[in-house]
C-alpha atoms as an extended CHARMM CRD file, in Angstrom:
* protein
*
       159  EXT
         1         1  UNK       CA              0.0000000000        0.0000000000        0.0000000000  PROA      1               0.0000000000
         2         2  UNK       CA              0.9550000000        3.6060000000       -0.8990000000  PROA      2               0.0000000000
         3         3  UNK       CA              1.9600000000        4.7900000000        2.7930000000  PROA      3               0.0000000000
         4         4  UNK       CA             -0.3530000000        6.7290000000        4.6040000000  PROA      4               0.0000000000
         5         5  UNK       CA              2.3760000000        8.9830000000        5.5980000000  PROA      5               0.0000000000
         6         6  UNK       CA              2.6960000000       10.4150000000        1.7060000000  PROA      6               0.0000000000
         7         7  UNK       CA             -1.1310000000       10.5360000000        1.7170000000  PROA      7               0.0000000000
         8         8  UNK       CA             -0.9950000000       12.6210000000        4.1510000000  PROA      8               0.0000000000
         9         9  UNK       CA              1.8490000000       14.6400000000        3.2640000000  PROA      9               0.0000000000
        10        10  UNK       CA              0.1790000000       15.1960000000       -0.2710000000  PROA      10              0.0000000000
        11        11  UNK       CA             -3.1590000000       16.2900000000        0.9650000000  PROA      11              0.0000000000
        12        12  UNK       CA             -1.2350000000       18.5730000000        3.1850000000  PROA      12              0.0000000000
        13        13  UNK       CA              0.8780000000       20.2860000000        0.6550000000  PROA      13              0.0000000000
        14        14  UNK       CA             -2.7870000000       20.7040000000       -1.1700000000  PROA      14              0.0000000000
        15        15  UNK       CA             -3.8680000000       22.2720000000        1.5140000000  PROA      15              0.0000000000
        16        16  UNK       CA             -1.0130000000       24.6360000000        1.3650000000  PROA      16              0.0000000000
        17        17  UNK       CA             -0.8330000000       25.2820000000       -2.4630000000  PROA      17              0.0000000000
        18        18  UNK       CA             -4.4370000000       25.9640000000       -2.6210000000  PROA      18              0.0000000000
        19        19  UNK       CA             -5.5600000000       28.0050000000        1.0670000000  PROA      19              0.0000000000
        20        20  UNK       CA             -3.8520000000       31.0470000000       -0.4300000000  PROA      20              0.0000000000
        21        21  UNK       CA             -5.5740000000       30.2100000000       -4.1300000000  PROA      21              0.0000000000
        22        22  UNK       CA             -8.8180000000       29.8740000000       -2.1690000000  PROA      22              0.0000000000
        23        23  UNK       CA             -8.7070000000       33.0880000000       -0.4850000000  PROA      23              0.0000000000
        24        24  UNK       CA             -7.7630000000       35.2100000000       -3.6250000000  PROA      24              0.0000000000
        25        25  UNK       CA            -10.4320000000       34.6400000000       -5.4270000000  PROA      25              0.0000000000
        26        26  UNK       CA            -12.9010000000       37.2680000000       -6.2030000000  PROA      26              0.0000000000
        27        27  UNK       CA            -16.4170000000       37.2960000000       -5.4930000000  PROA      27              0.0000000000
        28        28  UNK       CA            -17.7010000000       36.9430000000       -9.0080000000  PROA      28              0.0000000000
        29        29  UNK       CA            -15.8170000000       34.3580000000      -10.0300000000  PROA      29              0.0000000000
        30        30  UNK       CA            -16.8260000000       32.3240000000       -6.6810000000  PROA      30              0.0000000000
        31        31  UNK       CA            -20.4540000000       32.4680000000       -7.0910000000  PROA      31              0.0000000000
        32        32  UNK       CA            -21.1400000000       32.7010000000      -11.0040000000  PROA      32              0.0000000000
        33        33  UNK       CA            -18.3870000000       30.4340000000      -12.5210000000  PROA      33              0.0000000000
        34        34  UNK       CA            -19.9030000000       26.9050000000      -13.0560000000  PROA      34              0.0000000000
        35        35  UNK       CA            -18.6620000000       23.6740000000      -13.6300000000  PROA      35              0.0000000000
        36        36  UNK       CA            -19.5620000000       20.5180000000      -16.1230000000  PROA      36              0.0000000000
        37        37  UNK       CA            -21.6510000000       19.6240000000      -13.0760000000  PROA      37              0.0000000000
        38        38  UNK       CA            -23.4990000000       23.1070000000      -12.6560000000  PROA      38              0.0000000000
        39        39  UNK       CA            -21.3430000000       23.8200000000       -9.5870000000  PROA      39              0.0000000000
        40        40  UNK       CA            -19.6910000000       27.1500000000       -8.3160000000  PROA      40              0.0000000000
        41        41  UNK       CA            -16.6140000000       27.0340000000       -7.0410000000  PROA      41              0.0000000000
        42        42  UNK       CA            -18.4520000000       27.4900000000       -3.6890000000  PROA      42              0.0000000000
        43        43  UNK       CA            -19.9590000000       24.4460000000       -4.2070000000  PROA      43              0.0000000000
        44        44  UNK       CA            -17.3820000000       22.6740000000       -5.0790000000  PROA      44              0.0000000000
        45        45  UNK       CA            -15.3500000000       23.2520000000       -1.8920000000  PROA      45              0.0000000000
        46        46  UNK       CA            -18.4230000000       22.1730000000       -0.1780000000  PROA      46              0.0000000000
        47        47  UNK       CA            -18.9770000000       18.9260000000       -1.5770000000  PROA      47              0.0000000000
        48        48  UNK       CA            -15.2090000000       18.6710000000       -1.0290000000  PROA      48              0.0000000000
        49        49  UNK       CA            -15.3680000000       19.0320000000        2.5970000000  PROA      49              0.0000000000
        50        50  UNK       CA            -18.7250000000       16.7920000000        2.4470000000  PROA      50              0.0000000000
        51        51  UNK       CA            -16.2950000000       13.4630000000        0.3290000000  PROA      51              0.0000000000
        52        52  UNK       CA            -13.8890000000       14.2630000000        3.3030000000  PROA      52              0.0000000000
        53        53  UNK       CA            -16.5590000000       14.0130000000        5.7620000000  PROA      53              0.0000000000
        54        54  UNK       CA            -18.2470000000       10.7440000000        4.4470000000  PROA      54              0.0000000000
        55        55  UNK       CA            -14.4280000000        9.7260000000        3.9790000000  PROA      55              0.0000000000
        56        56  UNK       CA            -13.6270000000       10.0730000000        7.5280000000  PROA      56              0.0000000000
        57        57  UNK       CA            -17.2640000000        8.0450000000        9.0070000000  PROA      57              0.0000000000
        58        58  UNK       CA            -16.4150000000        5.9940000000        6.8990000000  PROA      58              0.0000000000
        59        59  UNK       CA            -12.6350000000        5.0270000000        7.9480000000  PROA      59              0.0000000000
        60        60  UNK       CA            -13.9600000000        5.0400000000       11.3650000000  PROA      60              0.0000000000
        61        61  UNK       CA            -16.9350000000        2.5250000000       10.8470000000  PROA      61              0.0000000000
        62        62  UNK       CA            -14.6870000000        0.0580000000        8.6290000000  PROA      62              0.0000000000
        63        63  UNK       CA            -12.3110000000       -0.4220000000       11.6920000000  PROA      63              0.0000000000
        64        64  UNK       CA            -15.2710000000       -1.5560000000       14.1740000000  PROA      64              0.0000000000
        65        65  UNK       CA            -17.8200000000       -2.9690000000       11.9070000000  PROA      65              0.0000000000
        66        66  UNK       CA            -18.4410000000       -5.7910000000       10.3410000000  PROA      66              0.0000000000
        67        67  UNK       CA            -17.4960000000       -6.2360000000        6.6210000000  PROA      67              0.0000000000
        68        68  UNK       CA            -18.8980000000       -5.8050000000        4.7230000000  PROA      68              0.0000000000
        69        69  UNK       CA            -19.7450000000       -2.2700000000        5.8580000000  PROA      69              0.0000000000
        70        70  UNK       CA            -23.2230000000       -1.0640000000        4.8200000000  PROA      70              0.0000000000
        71        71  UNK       CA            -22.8970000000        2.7440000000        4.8530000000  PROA      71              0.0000000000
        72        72  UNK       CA            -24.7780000000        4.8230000000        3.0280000000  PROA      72              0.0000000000
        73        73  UNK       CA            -23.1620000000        6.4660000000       -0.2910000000  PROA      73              0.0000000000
        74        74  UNK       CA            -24.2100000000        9.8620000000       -0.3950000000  PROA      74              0.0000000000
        75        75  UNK       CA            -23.1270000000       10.3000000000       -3.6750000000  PROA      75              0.0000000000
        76        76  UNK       CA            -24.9550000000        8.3400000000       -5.6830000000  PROA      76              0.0000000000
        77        77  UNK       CA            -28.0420000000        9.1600000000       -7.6450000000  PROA      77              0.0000000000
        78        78  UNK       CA            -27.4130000000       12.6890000000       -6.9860000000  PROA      78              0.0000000000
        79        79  UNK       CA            -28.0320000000       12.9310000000       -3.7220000000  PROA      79              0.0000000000
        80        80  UNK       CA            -24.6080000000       15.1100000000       -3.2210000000  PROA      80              0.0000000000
        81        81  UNK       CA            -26.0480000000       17.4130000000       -4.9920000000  PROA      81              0.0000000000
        82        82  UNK       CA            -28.8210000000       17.4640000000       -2.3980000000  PROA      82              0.0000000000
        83        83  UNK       CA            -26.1240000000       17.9730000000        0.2230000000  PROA      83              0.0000000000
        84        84  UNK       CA            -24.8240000000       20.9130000000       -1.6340000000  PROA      84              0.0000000000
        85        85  UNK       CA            -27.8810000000       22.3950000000       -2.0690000000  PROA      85              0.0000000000
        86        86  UNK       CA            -29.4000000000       21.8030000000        1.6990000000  PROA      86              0.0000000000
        87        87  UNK       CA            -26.3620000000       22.9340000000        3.3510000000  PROA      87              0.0000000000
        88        88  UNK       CA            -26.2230000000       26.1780000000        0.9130000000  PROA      88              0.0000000000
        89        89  UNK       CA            -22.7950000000       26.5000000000        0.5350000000  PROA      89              0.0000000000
        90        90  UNK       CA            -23.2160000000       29.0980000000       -2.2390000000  PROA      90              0.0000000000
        91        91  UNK       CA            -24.2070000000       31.5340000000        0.5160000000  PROA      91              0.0000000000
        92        92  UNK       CA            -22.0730000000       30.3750000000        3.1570000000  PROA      92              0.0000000000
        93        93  UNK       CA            -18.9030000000       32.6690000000        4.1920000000  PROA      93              0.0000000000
        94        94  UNK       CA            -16.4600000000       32.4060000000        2.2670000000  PROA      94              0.0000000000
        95        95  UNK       CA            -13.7470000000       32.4540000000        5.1100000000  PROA      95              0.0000000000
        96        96  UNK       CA            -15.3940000000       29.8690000000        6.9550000000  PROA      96              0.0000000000
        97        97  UNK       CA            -15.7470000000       27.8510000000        4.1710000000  PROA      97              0.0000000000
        98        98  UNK       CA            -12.1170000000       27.8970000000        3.2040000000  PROA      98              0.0000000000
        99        99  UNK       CA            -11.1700000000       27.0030000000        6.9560000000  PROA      99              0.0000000000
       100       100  UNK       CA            -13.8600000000       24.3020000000        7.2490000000  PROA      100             0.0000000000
       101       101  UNK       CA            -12.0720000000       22.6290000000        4.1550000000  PROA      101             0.0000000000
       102       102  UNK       CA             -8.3870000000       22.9230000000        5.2860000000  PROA      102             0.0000000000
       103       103  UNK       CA             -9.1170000000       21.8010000000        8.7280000000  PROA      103             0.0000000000
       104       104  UNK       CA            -11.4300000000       18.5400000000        7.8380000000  PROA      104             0.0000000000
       105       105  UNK       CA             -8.6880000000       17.8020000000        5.2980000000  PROA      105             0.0000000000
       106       106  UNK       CA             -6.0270000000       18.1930000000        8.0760000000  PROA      106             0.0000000000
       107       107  UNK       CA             -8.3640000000       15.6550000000       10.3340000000  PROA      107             0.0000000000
       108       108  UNK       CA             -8.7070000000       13.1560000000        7.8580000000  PROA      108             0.0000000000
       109       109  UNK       CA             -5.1560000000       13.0510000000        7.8560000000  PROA      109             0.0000000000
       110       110  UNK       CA             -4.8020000000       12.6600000000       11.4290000000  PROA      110             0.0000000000
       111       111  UNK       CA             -7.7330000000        9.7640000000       11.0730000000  PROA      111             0.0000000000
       112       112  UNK       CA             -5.7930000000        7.9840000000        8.3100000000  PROA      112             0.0000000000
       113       113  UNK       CA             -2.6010000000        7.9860000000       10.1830000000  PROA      113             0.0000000000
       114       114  UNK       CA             -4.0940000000        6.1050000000       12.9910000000  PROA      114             0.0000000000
       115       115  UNK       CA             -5.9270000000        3.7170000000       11.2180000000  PROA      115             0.0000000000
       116       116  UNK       CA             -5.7220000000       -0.0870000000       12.4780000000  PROA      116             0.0000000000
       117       117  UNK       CA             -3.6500000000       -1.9980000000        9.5570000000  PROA      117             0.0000000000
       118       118  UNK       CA             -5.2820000000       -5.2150000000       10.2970000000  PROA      118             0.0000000000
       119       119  UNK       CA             -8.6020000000       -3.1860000000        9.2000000000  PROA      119             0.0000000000
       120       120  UNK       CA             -7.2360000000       -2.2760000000        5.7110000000  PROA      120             0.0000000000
       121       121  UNK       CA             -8.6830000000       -4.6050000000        3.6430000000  PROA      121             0.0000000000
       122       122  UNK       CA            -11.9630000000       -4.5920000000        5.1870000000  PROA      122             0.0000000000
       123       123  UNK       CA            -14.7050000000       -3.6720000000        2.3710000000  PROA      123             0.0000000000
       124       124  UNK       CA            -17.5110000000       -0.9550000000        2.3630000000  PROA      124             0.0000000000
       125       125  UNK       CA            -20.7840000000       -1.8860000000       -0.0040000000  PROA      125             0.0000000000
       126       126  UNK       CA            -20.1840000000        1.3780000000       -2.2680000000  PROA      126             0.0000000000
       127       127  UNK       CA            -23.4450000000        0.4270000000       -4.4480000000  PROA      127             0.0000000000
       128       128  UNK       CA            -25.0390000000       -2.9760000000       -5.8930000000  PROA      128             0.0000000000
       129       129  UNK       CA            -22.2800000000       -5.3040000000       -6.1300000000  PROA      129             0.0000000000
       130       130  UNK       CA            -19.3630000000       -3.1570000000       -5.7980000000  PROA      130             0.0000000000
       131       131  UNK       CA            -16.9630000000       -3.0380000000       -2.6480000000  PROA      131             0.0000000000
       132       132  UNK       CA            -13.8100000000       -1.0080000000       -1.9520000000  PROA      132             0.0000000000
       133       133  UNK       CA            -11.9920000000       -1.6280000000        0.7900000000  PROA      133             0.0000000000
       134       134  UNK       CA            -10.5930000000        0.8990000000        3.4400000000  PROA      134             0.0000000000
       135       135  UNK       CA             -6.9460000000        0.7840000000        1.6410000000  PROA      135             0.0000000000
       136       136  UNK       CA             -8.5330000000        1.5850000000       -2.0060000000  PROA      136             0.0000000000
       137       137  UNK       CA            -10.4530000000        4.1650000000       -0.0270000000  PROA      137             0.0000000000
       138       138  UNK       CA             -7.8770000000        5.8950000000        1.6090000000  PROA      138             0.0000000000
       139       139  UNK       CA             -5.3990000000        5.2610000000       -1.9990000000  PROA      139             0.0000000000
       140       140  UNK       CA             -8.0470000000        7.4380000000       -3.7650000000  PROA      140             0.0000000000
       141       141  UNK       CA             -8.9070000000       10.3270000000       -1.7210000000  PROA      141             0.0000000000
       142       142  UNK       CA             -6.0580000000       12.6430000000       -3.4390000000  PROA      142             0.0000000000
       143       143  UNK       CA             -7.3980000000       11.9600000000       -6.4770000000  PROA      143             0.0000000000
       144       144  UNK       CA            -10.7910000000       12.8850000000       -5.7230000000  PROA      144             0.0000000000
       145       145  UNK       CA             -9.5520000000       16.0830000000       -4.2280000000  PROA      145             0.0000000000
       146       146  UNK       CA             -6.8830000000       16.5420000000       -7.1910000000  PROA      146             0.0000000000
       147       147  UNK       CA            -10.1560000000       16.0930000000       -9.3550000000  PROA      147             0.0000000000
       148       148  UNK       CA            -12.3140000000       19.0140000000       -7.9610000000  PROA      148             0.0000000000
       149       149  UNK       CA             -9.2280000000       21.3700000000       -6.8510000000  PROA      149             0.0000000000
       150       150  UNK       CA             -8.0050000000       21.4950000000      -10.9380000000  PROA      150             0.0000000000
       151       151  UNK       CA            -12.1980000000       21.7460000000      -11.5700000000  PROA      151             0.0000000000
       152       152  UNK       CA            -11.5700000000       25.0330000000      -10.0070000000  PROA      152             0.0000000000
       153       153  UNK       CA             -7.9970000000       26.0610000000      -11.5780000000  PROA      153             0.0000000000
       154       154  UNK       CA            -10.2830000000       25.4340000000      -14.9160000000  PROA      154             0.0000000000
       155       155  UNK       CA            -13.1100000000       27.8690000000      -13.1840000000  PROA      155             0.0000000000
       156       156  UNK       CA            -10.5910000000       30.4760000000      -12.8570000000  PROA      156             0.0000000000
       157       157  UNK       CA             -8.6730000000       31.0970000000      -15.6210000000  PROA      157             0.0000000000
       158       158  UNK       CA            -11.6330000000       30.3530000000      -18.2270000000  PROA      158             0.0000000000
       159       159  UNK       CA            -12.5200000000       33.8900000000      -19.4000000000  PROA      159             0.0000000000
């Protein structure tokens, strides 16, 4: 397994490369720039911070529960998009959404680190018939984040 130690340190240096991005960008572009997905790049953070959330019950579930974990995916069928829209992050502060990012980032790193490696191959039920375990979980989560983070460098330099 890729060691959780570079995981970390890569979603860390994330964090640093883009805090300063975060904060510099101007109102307009926040709120009326839109992804493929319809998203501003105030949503996008948010869902962000709700795949690191999810991430992070779900670490903690697959070390205690039985696997098979069933967990519920909130990100199927669209139902992120409900979580982006219910939680309104396109009127949230922008400050606190910025530091609500950086610091559940900075906890699923501290979660990851102290995961049980006896518990890494244990499997969540991510839909019908497909499982990932815990490793493939925690492997994946800079990708996800690389995923949305260049979503935004695309959001700001399209003119």
């Amino acid at each position: 397994m890729k060691n959780i130690e570079l995981i970390s340190q890569e979603i860390s240096e994330l964090i640093n490369e883009w805090e300063s991005v975060l904060s510099g960008i101007p109102e307009d572009i926040l709120s009326l720039r839109r992804n493929s997905q319809n998203r501003t790049i105030k949503q996008i953070v948010g869902h962000m911070i709700d795949s690191t959330s999810n991430n992070t019950h779900r670490i903690v579930h697959l070390q205690y529960q039985s696997s098979p974990l069933i967990f519920p995916n909130y990100a199927t069928l669209g139902n992120n998009d409900r979580w982006i829209a219910i939680q309104d992050y396109q009127n949230e502060d922008w400050k606190t959404l910025i530091q609500l990012w950086k610091y559940s980032l900075l906890h699923i790193c501290h979660v990851m680190k102290n995961v049980r490696v006896g518990r890494m191959k244990n499997e969540w039920l991510s839909g019908p018939g497909e499982k990932v375990t815990l490793e493939e979980m925690i492997i994946d989560f800079p990708r996800h984040l690389k995923l949305h983070l260049s979503e935004i460098a695309e959001l700001i330099k399209k003119d």
